[in-house]
N, C-alpha and C positions, 0 to 999 in steps of 0.2 A: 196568335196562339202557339203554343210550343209546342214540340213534338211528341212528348210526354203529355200532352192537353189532347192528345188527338185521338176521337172516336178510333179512326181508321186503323193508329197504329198498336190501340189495345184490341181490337177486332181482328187483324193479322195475327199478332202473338197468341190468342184466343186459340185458333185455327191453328197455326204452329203446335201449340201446345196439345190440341184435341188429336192433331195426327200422330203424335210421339202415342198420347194417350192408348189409340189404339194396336201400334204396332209394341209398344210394351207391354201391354197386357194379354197380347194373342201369343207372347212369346211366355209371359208370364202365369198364364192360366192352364197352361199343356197339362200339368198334372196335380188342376185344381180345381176343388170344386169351384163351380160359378160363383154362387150366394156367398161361399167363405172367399171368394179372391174379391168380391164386392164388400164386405166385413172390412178386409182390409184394407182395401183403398178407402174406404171411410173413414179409417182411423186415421191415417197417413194426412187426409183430407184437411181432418177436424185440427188436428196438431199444427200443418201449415196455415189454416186459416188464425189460428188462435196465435199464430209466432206473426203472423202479417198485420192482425189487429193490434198488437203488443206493440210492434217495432214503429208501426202509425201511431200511435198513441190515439187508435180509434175508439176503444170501448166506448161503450153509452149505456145507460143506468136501463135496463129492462123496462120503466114504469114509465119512461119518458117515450116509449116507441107507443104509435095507436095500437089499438086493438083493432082497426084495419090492416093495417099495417104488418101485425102482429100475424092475422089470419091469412093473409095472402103469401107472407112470408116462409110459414110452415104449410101451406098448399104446395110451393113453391117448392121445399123442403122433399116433400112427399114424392112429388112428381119428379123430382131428380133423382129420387133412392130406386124409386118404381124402374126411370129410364135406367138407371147403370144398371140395376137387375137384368132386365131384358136384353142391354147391351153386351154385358159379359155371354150370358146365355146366350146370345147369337153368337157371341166370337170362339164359344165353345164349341159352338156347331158350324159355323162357316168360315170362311176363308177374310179376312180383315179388308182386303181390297174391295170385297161384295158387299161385305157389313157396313162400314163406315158411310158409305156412300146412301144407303137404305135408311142410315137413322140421319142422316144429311137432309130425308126429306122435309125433317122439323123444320127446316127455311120458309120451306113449300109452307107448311102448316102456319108458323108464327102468321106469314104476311096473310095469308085467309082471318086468323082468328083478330090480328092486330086492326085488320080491315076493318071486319064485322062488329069489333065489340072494345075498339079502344080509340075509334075515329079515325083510325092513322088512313094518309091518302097515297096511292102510289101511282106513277103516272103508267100511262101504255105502256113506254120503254122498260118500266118497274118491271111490270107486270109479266112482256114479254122475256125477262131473265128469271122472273118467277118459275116458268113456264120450263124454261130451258134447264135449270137447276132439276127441277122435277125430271125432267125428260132424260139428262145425262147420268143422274141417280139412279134411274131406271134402267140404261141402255150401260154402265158399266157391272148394275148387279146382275145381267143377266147371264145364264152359263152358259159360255158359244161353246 
């Protein structure tokens, strides 16, 4: 598999890219409102998604996606507009080093709900960086 094929190395850049995210926007948002600097990353969003589907020559005919498909995708949708809301709005109010780390706990969350309701199996060892993920999210948000 090439290194462009690899889970690993679009889940690094992921990460790369969500830390920039954060310290951009904490620098970005000083003298904005929350929900309007969320507005605009939207658009910004919408524009490189639609330049990335373009340059892929991804499109796909709307009527050919299920209507499962369709539903969990704008769930999915929702639940992302919901989190950059909440996340801006914490970066307004706290410090990016505290924040980041707090909404980090979605790891914690994914592997409970991935657990419970999508089969996925994780071993002890998993579980024990579960654990620790939680734990270090917790133990940098706090105010010494």
């Amino acid at each position: 598999m090439s290194l462009a094929g690899s889970w690993q190395l679009w889940a690094l850049l992921s990460a790369i890219f969500a830390a920039l995210t954060a310290i951009f926007a904490k620098v970005g948002i000083e003298n904005v409102n929350s929900d309007f600097a969320t507005f605009i990353r939207t658009i910004v969003i919408l524009g490189a998604a639609a330049a990335m589907v373009t340059i892929t020559g991804s499109w796909q005919a709307p009527g050919a996606i299920s209507s499962r498909s369709w539903t969990f995708l704008v769930l999915s949708g929702l639940a992302t507009g919901f989190s950059w809301i909440c996340y801006f709005r914490a970066l307004k109010l706290g410090n990016a080093a505290q924040v980041a780390p707090i909404d980090k706990l979605s790891v914690v969350i994914v592997a409970v709900i991935a657990t419970l309701f999508l089969g996925e199996k994780l071993s002890a060892l998993n579980w024990v960086g579960v654990a620790l993920i939680g734990l270090g999210a917790v133990l940098v948000a706090i105010q010494a």
